[in-house]
C-alpha positions, -999 to 999 in steps of 0.1 A, spaced: 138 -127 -64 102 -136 -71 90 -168 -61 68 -192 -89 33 -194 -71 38 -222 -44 5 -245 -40 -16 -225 -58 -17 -197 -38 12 -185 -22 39 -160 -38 68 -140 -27 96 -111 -38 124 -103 -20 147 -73 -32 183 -70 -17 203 -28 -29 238 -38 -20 256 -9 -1 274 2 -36 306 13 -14 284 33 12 285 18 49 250 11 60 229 20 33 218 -17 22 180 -17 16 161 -49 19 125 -57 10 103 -83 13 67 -98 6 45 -124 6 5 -130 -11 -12 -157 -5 -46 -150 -27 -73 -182 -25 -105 -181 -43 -120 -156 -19 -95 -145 2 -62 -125 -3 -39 -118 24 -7 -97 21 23 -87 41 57 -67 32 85 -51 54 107 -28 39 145 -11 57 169 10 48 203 13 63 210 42 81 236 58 57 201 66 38 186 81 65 216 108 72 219 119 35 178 132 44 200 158 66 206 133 104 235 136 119 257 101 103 266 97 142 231 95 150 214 84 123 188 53 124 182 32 98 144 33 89 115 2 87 81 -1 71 54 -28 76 23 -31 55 -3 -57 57 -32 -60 34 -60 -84 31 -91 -88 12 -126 -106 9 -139 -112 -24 -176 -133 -22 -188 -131 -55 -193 -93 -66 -185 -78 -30 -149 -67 -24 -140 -56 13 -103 -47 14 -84 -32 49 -48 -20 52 -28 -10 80 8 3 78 35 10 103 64 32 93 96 46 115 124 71 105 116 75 72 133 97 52 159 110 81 125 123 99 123 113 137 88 105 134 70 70 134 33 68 122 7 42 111 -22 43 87 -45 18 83 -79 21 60 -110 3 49 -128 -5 14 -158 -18 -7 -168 -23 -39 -198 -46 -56 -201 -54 -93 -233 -51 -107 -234 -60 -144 -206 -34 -161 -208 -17 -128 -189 -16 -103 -194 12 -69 -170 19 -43 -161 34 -14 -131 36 4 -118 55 40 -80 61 54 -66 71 84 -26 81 91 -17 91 125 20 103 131 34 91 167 45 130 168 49 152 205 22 173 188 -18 167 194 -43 169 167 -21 159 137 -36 130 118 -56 129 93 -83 114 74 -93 105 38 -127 92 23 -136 82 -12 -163 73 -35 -170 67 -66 -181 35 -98 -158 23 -125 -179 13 -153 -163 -21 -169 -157 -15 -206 -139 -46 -213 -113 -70 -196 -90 -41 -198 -108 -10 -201 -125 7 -177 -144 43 -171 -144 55 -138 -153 88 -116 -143 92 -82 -148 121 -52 -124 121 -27 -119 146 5 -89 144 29 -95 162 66 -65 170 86 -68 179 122 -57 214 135 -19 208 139 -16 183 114 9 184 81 -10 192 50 -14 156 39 -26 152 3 -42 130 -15 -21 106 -42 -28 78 -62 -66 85 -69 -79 78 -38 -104 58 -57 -94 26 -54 -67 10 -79 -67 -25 -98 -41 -42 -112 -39 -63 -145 -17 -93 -151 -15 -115 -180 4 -148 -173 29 -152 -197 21 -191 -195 -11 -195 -198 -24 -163 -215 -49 -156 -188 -54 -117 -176 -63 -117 -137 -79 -86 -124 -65 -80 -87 -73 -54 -66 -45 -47 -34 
């Protein structure tokens, strides 16, 4: 289901995968944005039953159904953008392993142009030491039209000595969304 915008400013999705004939494998997922002229603020929680969790190879006797939580919010005076993220995350994927990431962002739109900087952090709640890591961005989009843009971006991801070999996916750059309302014709550009 996805709500119609609700005062002008709040809207939210909620998604419901039956069990399809599988005991405990129902995934449910949620969200909610409430965007005002210069403030956005987002939340969504996500599970999956633990039927899900045991085909990733956990025992089905012990298995755990898994949870995700993600808030985002953002800050948009006139040209500046400041974004932040954090995200909590637990069994995932049949893994016993919780973590959390959170990150920080900027961009200002001078004329066509538009630089940006961006830095991440993910930290698994492992019995290991020295196993999160770290990604940084920067880069411009230059703003061809409403729905073109150019854009170069530099990007490094650090990883501490026993950490996984976290990568980098999605860009790293940033990402912006387009959406036309059907209504009224009008293309918003958002930013997460």
């Amino acid at each position: 289901y996805n709500s119609p915008t609700i005062a002008e400013a709040l809207t939210f999705a909620l998604q419901y995968v039956p069990t399809e004939g599988v005991d405990d494998s129902a995934v449910f997922s949620g969200n909610a944005i409430w965007k005002a002229e210069k403030f956005m603020v987002g939340v969504a929680y996500e599970t999956h039953g633990k039927a899900l969790e045991a085909a990733y190879g956990d025992d089905p006797e012990t298995a755990e159904a898994s949870s995700a939580f993600r808030g985002a919010a953002a800050w948009m005076p006139g040209d500046l953008t400041v974004t932040g993220l954090y995200e909590s995350i637990s069994k995932v994927n049949g893994y016993d392993v919780s973590a959390m990431a959170w990150g920080l962002g900027a961009s200002y739109l001078v004329n066509a142009w538009e630089p940006k900087a961006q830095y991440y952090m993910f930290d698994p709640n492992t019995d290991a030491d020295d196993d999160a890591g770290t990604l940084m961005a920067i880069g411009v989009d230059y703003h061809l039209n409403k729905s073109a843009l150019l854009y170069v971006a530099y990007a490094m991801m650090s990883n501490e000595d026993m950490a996984a070999n976290w990568t980098m996916t999605r860009g790293g750059h940033g990402q912006q969304y387009m959406y036309t309302d059907p209504d009224t014709d009008v293309t918003t550009r958002t930013k997460p």
